[in-house]
Each structure stands twice: as structure tokens, then as C-alpha cells.
C-alpha positions in Angstrom: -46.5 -77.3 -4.8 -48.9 -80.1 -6.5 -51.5 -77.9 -9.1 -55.1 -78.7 -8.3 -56.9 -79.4 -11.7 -60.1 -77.8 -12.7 -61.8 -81.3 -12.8 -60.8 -82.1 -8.9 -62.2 -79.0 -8.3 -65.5 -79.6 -9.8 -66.2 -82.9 -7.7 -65.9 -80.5 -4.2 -67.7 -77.3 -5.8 -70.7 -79.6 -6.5 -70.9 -81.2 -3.0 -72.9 -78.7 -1.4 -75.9 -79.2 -4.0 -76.4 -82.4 -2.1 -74.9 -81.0 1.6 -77.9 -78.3 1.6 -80.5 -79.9 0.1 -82.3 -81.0 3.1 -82.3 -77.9 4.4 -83.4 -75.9 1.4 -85.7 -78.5 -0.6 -89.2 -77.6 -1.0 -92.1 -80.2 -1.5 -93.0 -79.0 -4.6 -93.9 -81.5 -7.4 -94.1 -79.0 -10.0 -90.3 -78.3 -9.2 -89.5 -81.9 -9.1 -91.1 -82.9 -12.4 -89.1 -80.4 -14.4 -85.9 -81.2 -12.5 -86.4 -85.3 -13.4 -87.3 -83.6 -17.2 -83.5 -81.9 -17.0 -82.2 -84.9 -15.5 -83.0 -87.1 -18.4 -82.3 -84.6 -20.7 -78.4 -84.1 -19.5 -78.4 -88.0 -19.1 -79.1 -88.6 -23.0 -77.0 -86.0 -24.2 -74.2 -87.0 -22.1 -75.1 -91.0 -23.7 -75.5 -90.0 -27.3 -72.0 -88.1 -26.7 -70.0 -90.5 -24.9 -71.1 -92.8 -27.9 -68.7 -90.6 -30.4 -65.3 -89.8 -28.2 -62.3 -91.7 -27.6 -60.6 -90.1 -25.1 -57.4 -88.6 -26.6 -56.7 -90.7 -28.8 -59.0 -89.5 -31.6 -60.5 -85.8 -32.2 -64.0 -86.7 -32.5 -66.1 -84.4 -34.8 -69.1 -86.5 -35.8 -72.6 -86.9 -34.0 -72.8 -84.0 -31.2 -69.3 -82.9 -31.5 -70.3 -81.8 -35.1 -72.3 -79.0 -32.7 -70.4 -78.1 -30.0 -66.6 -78.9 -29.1 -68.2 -80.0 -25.7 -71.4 -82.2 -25.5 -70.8 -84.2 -22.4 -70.2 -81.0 -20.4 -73.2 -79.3 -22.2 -75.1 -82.9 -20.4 -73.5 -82.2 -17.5 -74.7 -78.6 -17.3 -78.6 -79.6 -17.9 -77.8 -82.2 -15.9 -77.0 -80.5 -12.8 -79.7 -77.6 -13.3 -82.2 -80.5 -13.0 -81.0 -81.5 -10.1 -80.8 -77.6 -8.5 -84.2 -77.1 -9.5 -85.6 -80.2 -7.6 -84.5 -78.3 -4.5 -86.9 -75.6 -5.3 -84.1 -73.4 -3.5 -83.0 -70.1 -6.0 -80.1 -70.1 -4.2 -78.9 -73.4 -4.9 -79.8 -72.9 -8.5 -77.8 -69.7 -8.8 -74.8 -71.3 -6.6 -75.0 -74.4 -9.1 -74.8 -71.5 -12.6 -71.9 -69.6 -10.6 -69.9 -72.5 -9.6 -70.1 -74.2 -13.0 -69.2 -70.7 -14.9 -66.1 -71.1 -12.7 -65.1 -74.2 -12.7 -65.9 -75.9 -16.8 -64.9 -72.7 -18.4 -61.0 -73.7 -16.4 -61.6 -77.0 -17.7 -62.1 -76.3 -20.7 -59.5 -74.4 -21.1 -57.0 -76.3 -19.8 -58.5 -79.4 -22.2 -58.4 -76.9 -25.0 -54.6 -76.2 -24.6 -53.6 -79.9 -24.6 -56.1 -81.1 -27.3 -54.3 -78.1 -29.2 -51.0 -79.7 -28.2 -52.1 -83.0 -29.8 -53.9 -82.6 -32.8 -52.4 -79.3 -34.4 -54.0 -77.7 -37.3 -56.8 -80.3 -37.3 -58.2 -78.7 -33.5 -57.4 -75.3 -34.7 -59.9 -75.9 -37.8 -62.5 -77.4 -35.7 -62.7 -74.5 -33.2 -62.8 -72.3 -35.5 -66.1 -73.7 -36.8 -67.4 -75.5 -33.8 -68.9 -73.3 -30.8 -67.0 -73.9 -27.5 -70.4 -74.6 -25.8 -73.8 -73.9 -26.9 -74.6 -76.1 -30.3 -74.6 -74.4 -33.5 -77.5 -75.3 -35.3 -75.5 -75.9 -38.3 -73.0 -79.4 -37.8 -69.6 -78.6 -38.5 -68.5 -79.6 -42.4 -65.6 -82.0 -41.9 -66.9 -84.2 -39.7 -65.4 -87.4 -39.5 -69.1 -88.9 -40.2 -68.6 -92.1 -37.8 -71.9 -93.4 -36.4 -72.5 -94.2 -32.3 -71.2 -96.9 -30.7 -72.9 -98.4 -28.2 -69.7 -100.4 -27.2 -67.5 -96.9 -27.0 -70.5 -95.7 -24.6 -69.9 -98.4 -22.6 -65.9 -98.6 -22.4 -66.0 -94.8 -21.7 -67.8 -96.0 -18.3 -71.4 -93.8 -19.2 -73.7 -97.0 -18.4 -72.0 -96.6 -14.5 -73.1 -92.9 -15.0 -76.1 -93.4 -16.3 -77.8 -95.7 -13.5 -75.8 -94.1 -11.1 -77.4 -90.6 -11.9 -80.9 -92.2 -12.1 -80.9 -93.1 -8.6 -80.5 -88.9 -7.8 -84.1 -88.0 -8.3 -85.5 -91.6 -6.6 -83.9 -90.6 -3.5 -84.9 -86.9 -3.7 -88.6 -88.1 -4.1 -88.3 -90.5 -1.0 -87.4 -87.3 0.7 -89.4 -85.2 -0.5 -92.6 -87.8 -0.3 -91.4 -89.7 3.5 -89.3 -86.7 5.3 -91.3 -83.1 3.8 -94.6 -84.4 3.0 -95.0 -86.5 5.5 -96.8 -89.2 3.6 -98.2 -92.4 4.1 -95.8 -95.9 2.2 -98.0 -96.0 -0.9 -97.7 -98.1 -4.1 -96.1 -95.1 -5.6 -93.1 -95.6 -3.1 -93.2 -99.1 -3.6 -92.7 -98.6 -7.0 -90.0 -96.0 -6.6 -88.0 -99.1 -4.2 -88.1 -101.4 -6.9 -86.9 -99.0 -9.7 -83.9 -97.8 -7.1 -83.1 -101.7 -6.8 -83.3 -101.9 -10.6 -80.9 -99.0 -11.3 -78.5 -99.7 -8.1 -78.0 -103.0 -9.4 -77.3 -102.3 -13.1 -75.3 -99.8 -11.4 -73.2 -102.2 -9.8 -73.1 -104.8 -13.0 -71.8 -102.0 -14.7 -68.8 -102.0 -12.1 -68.3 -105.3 -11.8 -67.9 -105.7 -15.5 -66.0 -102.8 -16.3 -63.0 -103.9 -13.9 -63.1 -107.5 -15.1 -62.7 -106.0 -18.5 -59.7 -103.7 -16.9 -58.2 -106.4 -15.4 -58.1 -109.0 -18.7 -56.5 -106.0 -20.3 -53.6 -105.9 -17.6 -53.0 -109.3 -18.0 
């Protein structure tokens, strides 16, 4: 029988965020303005991190990773609990904290054991200084020092991410503002349209550009 990885299972644990939001979401723009304020949060963390790491190939210990062994998931997390609170729904906030206890400590683990498998002595040292997941406030000491790379951020797909995730709380507030509220098309929706235009098609320039780049690489 095929084993189900931790990260397969995170896509279909995180589905019902989206699933029961129209059924739970309040019209509250108090709730919304501190999710978008997660939102971007998550979204930098995860960019400034994604700027450092090369995928198994090199341990990275420098920028974030000189704070916690796992900034992009520590962006996920805020990431995630920005879009919960937008709902406005406690229950969907306290199904988002249970499911991603779950579901990124497995990951983790299971990331842990091979990165262990690759790197030796080198991981061992850097966990033992380096908090799994909440940032020291002190960076760890024998950090490789490289600087970010806005190139890296892009070949590790983030930009795609980035605009992709950005769209989230547009189409929340079209809800929230068309469907709950009720309101009148304003100039504060049309604006809203032409940043979901902007984003969906850097989105899609992302994508485009990212496979011509895989495919001159299989050639």
C-alpha cells in the first residue's frame, strides 16, 4: 500500500477553510482587516525565506533559517490564521490551529529525518541551536552568512505564490462587500477588480515563465 505523505495531506485538511467559508463568514471589517494584516505578514516571511533555501541541495542557515529551522512553514502558519480570521468563524480558526498541529509537526518530522539523512553532523549542530519552529531571538552562530536572492525566490516558484495568495482576501472582500453586505458596485470594488486583474495576471506571467524556464532546462 502507497504511504500518503504529510504534505498531500495538508492540501485536503486545508480545503474546508474555503469549503465553509460561505457559510460561516461574518461581515465584519474589523475581522477582515487583521486577517489581510496576517495575510501579508505570512506572505513576506514566506518571501524573505524562500530567498535563502535551495531545496536539498544546500542546508541553508543564513537569513531566517538563522531563527528557526522552518521559516516558510512559520509563513504558512500566519498565513493561514489570516485567512481563518477573515471568516470571523471561531470554529474555523480553531479547526485551522488543530489541523496544522497535525499535519506540519508530521512534516516536519518526516523532513527532519531525511535532511538528517543528508547532511550528517552539520543538521545535527544546527538543530541543536536552531528552534524547530518559533524564532529564537538570537540567530544561530554558524550561519553560512549568504545574503537573499531575489533570483532563488523566484526559481523556488514564491512569486506564483505570492500573487496567487494575494487574490485570497480580494475575493473574500467581494463576498463579504456583494453577497453579506449587500452593497451597492462602488469605486472601492472597482478598485478591488483592477487589483484582482493585476495580481491574476502576474500570477499567470509567473507561470508562463517558470515552465519556459523548465522546459529550456529539459532541452
Amino acid at each position: 500500500m502507497k504511504k500518503i505523505s504529510f504534505k498531500k495531506l495538508r492540501l485536503w485538511f486545508m480545503y474546508p477553510l474555503f469549503i465553509a467559508y460561505p457559510f460561516v463568514a461574518s461581515a465584519n471589517d474589523l475581522y477582515f482587516w487583521c486577517g489581510v494584516t496576517f495575510i501579508i505578514l505570512g506572505l513576506l516571511v514566506r518571501f524573505w525565506a524562500s530567498g535563502y533555501i535551495m531545496k536539498s541541495r544546500v542546508l541553508a542557515t543564513s537569513g531566517p533559517y538563522a531563527y528557526t529551522r522552518n521559516p516558510l512553514y512559520l509563513g504558512n502558519f500566519i498565513l493561514g490564521f489570516g485567512i481563518s480570521i477573515i471568516s470571523g468563524s471561531f470554529w474555523l480558526v480553531f479547526y485551522y490551529f488543530l489541523a496544522f498541529i497535525i499535519l506540519y509537526v508530521g512534516t516536519i518530522k518526516e523532513e527532519q529525518a531525511s535532511l538528517e539523512v543528508k547532511f550528517g553532523s552539520s543538521y545535527r549542530d544546527y538543530t541543536s541551536s536552531v528552534p524547530m519552529f518559533f524564532p529564537s531571538l538570537k540567530p544561530y552562530k554558524r550561519s553560512d552568512k549568504l545574503g537573499f536572492s531575489l533570483k532563488q525566490s523566484f526559481k523556488n516558484g514564491e512569486f506564483i505564490r505570492l500573487f496567487g495568495f494575494l487574490l485570497v482576501p480580494i475575493t473574500f472582500y467581494f463576498f463579504s462587500s456583494l453577497v453579506l453586505k449587500k452593497e451597492h458596485f462602488n469605486n472601492v470594488n472597482q478598485a478591488a477588480i483592477l487589483l484582482f486583474i493585476v495580481f491574476f495576471a502576474l500570477l499567470w506571467f509567473n507561470i508562463y515563465i517558470r515552465r519556459k524556464m523548465e522546459r529550456g532546462h529539459d532541452q
